[in-house]
N, C-alpha and C positions, 0 to 999 in steps of 0.2 A: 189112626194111630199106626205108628211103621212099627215093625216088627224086629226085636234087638234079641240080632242073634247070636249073640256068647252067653255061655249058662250060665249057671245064677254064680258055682261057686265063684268064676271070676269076676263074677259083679260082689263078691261078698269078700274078696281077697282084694281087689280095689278099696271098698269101702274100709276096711277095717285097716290098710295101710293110709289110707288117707285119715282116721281118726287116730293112729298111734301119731302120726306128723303134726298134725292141731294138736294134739296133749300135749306131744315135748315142747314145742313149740312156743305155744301160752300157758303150760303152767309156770307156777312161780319154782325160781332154783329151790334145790331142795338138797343141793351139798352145803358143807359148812367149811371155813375155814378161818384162820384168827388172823385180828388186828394185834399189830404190838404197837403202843405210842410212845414216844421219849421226847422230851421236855430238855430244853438245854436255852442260859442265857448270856446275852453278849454285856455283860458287864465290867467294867476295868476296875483291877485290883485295887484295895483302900480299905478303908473305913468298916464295908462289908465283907464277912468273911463267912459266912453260909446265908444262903435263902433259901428255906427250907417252904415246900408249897406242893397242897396238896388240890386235885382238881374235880369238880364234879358237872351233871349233865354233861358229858360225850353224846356227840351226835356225830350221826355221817349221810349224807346226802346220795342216793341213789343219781346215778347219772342216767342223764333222760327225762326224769321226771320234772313236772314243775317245782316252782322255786317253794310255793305256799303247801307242796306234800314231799311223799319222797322219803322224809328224815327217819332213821334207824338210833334208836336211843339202844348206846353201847351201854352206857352206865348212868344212873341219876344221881345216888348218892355219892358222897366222896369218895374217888377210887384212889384204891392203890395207898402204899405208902406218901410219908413225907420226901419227898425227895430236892433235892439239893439242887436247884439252878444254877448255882454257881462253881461252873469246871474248876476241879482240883487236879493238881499235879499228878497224882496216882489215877485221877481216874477218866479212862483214852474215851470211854464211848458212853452217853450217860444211861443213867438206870431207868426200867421201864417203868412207866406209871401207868400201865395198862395191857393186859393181855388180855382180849374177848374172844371168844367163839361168836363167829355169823355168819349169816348166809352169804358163802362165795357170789363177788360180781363186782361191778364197776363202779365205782362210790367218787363223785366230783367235787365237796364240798365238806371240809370238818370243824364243827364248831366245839368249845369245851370252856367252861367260868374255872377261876379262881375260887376255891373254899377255903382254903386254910391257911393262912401263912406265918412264918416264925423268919423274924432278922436276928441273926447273931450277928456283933459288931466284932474290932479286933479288940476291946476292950472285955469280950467276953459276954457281954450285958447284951439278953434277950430280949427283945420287942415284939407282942403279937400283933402282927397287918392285919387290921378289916378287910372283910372277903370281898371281892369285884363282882358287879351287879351285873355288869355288860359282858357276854359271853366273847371272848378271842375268837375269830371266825378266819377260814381261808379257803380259798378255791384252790384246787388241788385235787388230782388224778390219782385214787388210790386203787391200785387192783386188788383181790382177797382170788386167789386162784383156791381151785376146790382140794382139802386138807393141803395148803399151804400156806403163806402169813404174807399178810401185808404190812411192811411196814412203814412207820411215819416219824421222821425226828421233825419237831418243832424247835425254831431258835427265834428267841424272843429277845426282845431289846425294851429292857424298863430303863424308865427314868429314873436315874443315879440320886437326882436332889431331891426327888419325893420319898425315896427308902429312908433318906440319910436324918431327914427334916425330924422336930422333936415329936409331930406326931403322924410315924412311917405311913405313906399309903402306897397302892402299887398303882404303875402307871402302866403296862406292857402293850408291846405292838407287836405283830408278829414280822419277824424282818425277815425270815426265810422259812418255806416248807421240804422237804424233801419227801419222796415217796420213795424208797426202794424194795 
């Protein structure tokens, strides 16, 4: 056996700088920082004059992981207010339907269902929409930097002749993501 000749404390200031480098390393982030979501849809004026739609299971997809783990449930039950998918003249940027606190990091994928929905027509006359079984999903780059916010507008594009029909359902695609 050869003879290792540096003393111990530098063999013991080695070692305890190479376990603070493995800690930070592979522990999991341990900062937090919020999502904000917004909700806005591409529908041409008529017949409908609020879609009020409220939305539950939020999820978000850690980037990296596989497709079958990974997922961060921001919210299960219905979050957030009713809010209004359909842009009004007073109103520029839309209202959030979600503010979470989570663990800052890199999130590839956001999925979210439809729970509640109310059609007001121009006739004034409200219709409640049965809620959407199949969750809105999209791939998408969302950063949550640590105490900063990530945010996310969804614009959705429902079908005009299923709201409108005598008995409303939602048909929604997501036709753009935005992360900024």
């Amino acid at each position: 056996m050869s003879d290792y000749r540096l003393p111990y404390w530098r063999r013991l200031l080695f070692v305890a700088a190479l376990l603070i480098i493995l800690v930070l390393t592979l522990a999991p982030s341990v900062t937090k920082g919020n999502i904000n979501l917004r909700v806005y849809a591409l529908i041409p004026r008529g017949a409908v004059t609020h879609f009020f739609a409220s939305f539950s299971d939020v999820q978000l997809h850690t980037a990296g992981l596989p497709e079958s783990s990974g997922w961060l449930k921001v919210a299960q039950n219905s979050v957030g207010p009713n809010v209004d998918l359909i842009p009004q003249s007073d109103q520029l940027i839309p209202r959030e339907i979600l503010s979470a606190s989570i663990t800052s990091g890199r999130y590839d994928s956001i999925r979210m269902t439809f729970s509640n929905s109310t059609l007001v027509l121009d006739s004034g006359q409200k219709a409640s929409v049965p809620p959407v079984t199949s969750p809105l999903s999209a791939n998408t780059i969302v950063s949550v930097p640590p105490n900063g916010n990530g945010d996310v507008l969804f614009i959705l594009s429902l079908d005009y002749s299923l709201l409108i029909s005598t008995s409303p359902s939602v048909s929604a695609e997501i036709a753009q993501v935005t992360s900024f």
